[in-house]
C-alpha positions in Angstrom: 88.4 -21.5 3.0 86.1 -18.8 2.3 82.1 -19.6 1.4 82.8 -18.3 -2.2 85.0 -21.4 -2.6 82.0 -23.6 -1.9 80.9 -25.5 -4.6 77.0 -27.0 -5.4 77.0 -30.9 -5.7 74.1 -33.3 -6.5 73.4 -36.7 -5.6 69.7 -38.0 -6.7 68.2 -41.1 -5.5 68.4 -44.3 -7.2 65.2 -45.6 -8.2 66.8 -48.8 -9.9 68.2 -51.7 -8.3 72.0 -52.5 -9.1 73.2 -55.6 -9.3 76.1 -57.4 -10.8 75.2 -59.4 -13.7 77.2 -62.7 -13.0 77.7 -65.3 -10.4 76.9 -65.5 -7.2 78.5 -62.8 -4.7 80.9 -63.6 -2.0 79.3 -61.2 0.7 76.2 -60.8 -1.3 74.6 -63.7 -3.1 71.5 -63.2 -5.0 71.2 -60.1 -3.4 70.2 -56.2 -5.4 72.9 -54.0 -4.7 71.5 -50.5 -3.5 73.5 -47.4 -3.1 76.4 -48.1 -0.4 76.1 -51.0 -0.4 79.1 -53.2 0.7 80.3 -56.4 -1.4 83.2 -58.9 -2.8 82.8 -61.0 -5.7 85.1 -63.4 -5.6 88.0 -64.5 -2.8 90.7 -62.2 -4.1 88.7 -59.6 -5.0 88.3 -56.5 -2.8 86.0 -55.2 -0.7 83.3 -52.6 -3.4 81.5 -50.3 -2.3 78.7 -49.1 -5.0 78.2 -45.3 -5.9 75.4 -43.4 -5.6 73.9 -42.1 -9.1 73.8 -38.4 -9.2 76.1 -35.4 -10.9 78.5 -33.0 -9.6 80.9 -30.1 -10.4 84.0 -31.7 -11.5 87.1 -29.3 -11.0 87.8 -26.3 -8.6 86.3 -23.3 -7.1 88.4 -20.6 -8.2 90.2 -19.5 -4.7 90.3 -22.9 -3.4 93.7 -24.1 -3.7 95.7 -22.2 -1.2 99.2 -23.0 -3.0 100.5 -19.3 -3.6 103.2 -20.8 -6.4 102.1 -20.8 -10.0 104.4 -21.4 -13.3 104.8 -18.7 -15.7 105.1 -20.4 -18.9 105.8 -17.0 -21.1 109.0 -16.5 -18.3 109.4 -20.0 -17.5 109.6 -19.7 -14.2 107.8 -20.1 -11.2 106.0 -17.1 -9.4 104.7 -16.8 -6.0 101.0 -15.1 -5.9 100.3 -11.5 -3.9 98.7 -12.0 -0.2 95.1 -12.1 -1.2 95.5 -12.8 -4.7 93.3 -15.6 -6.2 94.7 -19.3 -7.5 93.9 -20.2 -10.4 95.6 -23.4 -11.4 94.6 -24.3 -14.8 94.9 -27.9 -14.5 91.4 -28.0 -12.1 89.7 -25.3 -14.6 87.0 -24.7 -16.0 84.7 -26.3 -13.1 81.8 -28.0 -14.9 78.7 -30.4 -14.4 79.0 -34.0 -15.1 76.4 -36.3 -15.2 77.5 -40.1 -14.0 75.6 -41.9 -15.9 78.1 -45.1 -15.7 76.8 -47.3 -12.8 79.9 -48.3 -10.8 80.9 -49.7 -7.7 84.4 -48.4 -6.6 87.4 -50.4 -3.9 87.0 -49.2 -0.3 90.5 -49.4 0.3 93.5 -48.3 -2.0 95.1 -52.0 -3.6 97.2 -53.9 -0.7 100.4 -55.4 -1.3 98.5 -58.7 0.1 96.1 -58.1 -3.0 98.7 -57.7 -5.7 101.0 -60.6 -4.9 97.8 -62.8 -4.6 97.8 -61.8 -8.4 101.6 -62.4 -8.4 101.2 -66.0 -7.0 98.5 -66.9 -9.1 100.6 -65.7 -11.9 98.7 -62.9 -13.2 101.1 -59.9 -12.1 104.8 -60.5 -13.0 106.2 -57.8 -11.2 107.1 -58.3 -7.4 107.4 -54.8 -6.8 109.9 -53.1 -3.7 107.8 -52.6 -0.6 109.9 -50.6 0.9 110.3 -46.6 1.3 113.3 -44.4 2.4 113.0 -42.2 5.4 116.1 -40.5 6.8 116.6 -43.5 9.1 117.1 -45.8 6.3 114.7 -48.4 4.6 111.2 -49.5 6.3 109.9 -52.6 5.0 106.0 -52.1 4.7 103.0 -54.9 5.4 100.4 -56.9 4.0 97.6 -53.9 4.3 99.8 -51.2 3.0 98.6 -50.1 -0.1 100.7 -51.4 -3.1 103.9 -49.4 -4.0 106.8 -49.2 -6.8 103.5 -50.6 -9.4 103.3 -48.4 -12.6 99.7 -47.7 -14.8 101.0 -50.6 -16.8 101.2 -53.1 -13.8 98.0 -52.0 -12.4 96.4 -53.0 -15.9 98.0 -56.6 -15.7 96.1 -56.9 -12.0 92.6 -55.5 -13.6 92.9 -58.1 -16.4 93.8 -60.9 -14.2 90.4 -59.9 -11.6 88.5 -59.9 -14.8 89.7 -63.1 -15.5 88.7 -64.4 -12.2 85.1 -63.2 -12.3 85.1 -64.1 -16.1 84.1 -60.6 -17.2 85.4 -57.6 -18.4 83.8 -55.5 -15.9 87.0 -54.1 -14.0 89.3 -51.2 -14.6 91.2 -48.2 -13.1 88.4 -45.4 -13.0 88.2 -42.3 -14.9 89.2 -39.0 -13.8 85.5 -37.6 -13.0 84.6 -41.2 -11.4 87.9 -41.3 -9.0 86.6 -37.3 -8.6 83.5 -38.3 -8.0 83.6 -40.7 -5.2 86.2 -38.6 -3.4 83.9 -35.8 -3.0 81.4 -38.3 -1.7 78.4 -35.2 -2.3 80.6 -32.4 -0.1 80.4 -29.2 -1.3 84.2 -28.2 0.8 87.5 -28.7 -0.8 88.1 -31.6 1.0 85.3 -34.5 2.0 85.9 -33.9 5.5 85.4 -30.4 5.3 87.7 -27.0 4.8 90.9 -28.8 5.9 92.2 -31.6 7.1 94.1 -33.1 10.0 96.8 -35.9 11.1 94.2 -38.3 11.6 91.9 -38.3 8.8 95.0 -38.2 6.1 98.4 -39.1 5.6 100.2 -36.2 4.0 103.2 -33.9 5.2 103.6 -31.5 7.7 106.5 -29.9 6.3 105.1 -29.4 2.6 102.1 -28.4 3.7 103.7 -25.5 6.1 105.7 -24.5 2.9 102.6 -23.7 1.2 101.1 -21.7 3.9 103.8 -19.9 5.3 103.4 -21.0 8.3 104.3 -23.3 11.7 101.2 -26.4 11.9 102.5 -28.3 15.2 99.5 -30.2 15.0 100.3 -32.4 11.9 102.9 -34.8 11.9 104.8 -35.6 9.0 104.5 -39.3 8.4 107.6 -41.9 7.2 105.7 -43.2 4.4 102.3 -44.6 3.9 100.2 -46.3 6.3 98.1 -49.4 6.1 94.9 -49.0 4.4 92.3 -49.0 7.5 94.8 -47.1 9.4 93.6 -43.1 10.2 90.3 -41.9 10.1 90.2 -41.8 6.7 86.9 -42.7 5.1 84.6 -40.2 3.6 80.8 -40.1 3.7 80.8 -43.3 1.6 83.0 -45.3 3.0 86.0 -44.8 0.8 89.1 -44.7 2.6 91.9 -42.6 1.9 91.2 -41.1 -1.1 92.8 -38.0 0.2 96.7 -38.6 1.1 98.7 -41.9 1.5 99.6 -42.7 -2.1 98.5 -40.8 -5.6 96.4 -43.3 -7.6 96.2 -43.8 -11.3 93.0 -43.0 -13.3 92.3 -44.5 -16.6 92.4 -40.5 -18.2 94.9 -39.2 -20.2 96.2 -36.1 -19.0 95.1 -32.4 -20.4 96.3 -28.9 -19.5 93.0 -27.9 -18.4 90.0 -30.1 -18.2 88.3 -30.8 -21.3 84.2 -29.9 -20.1 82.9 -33.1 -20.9 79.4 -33.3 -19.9 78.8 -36.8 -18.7 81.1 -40.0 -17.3 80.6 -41.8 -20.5 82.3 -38.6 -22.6 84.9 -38.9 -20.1 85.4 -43.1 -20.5 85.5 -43.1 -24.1 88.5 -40.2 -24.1 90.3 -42.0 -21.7 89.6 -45.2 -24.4 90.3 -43.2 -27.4 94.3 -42.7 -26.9 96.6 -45.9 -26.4 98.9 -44.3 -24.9 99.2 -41.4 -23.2 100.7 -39.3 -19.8 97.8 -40.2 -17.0 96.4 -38.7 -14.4 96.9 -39.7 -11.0 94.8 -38.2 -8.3 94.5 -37.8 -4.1 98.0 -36.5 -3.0 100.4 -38.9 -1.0 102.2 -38.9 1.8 105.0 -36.8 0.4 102.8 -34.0 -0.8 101.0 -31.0 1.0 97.3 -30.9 2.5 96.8 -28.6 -1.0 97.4 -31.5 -3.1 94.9 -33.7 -1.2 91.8 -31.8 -2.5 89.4 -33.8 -4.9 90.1 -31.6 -7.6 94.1 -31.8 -8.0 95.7 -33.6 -10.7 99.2 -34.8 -11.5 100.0 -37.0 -14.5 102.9 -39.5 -15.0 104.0 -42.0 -17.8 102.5 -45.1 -17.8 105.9 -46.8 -17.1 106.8 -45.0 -14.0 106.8 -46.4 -10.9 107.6 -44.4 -7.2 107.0 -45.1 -3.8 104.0 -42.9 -3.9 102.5 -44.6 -6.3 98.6 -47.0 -5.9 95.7 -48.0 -7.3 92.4 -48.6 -6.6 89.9 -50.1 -9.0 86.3 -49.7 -9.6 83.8 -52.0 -11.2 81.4 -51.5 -13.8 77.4 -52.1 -12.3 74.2 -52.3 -14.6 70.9 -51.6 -14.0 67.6 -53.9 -13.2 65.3 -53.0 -16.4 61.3 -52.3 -15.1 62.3 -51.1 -11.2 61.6 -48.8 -9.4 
């Protein structure tokens, strides 16, 4: 990627303590949360990692996808780009500042299968989705740490209500757009956390899309038979999030727009996402059907909240405040 595709991010120090406002922590009792730091509140809930403050350019460089297809919606058709021509998708446009001024804490790993049907026995979840995927040798039957599959938006809201039942709070939820964006960029200014591109070992994404896109033979990749357990790869970004690039697309909280909106803060972006019932949502991150190109921070998809696919997670984040008079 060229160093005009490079984009300016900002992460400021925090000069408040965070801490989580009820009962005492599994991994962390009594204890100010700083930035990074590492905590579970209850015995089914996961593992949280909490964000640094900061802001950042939400969206892409123009140039930076490398995905030479585009839709022409006066022809309706799709187009293929001239060598050398710039991508534009208007889905990642315009790039803009955002100011995070939610405090937040966000899941290290994707949701597990283990995690959900903990919810399922308990009998907050009712459905006992398929954890299973297709590959050309038939069905493969997935495990315990593999990230939650065949869940739709919907589901993943009956598991955020039933944690915030357990903690007695209403502190959990899917995270917006610019928060999932946010943490994935992990303050990297490249279109992907771990740098210009990405290989086999730090993502789970295919070999053959990705060679579609570019034109051209990547021995090095392999293409993968569906997703991989969730501390599988190495696959965490400078703050410890892992695979937020590749494995399974995850559902935000945001409705879906043709182009982003330039909202100027988290907060903006929260109460949009609150504003609308119901609505198409985005889902962010790429999977392991989908090209290297689709793993890049600033890619979106939507999908109806009813819609479930083997592609399909979640992760969730949870909502911090911060210690009045510190400093």
């Amino acid at each position: 990627m060229p160093p005009a595709c490079r984009r300016r991010l900002i992460v400021t120090a925090l000069s408040l303590a965070v801490l989580i406002p009820s009962g005492a922590l599994a991994e962390a009792s009594g204890a100010s949360l700083t930035p990074l730091s590492i905590f579970r509140e209850c015995d089914a809930c996961p593992e949280m990692i909490v964000m640094p403050p900061g802001n950042f350019i939400m969206g892409a460089i123009p140039g930076e996808s490398r995905n030479p297809f585009y839709y022409d919606k006066a022809k309706d058709q799709f187009g293929r780009r001239k060598p050398g021509e710039v991508n534009i998708l208007p889905a990642e446009h315009p790039p803009h500042r955002v100011e995070m001024d939610v405090p937040f804490a966000m899941a290290r790993n994707e949701t597990t299968h283990a995690e959900w049907m903990e919810c399922v026995d308990d009998g907050g979840c009712s459905r006992v989705p398929d954890h299973r995927v297709v590959t050309i040798n038939g069905y493969i039957r997935l495990g315990p740490r593999h990230p939650v599959i065949n869940i739709s938006w919907q589901d993943a809201q009956t598991y955020v209500d039933w944690l915030n039942r357990k903690v007695g709070q209403t502190v959990y939820r899917l995270p917006t757009e610019a928060e999932w964006e946010y943490a994935a960029r992990a303050g990297t200014e490249t279109p992907f956390a771990q740098g210009d591109a990405l290989t086999s070992d730090q993502a789970n994404f295919s070999r053959l899309g990705t060679e579609n896109i570019l034109g051209h033979p990547m021995p090095e990749l392999r293409d993968p038979n569906g997703p991989v357990t969730v501390d599988e790869l190495d696959a965490a970004n400078r703050w410890g999030l892992r695979h937020m690039s590749g494995n399974v697309f995850e559902y935000t909280l945001s409705c879906w727009t043709p182009e982003h909106l330039g909202l100027s803060s988290d907060s903006a972006y929260l109460a949009q996402a609150r504003a609308t019932a119901t609505c198409r949502r985005v889902k962010k991150g790429g999977s392991y059907q989908t090209s290297m190109d689709s793993l890049r921070p600033a890619h979106r998809r939507f999908g109806s909240e009813d819609f479930a696919m083997p592609s399909y997670g979640f992760r969730v984040i949870r909502e911090l405040r911060v210690e009045a008079g510190g400093g």
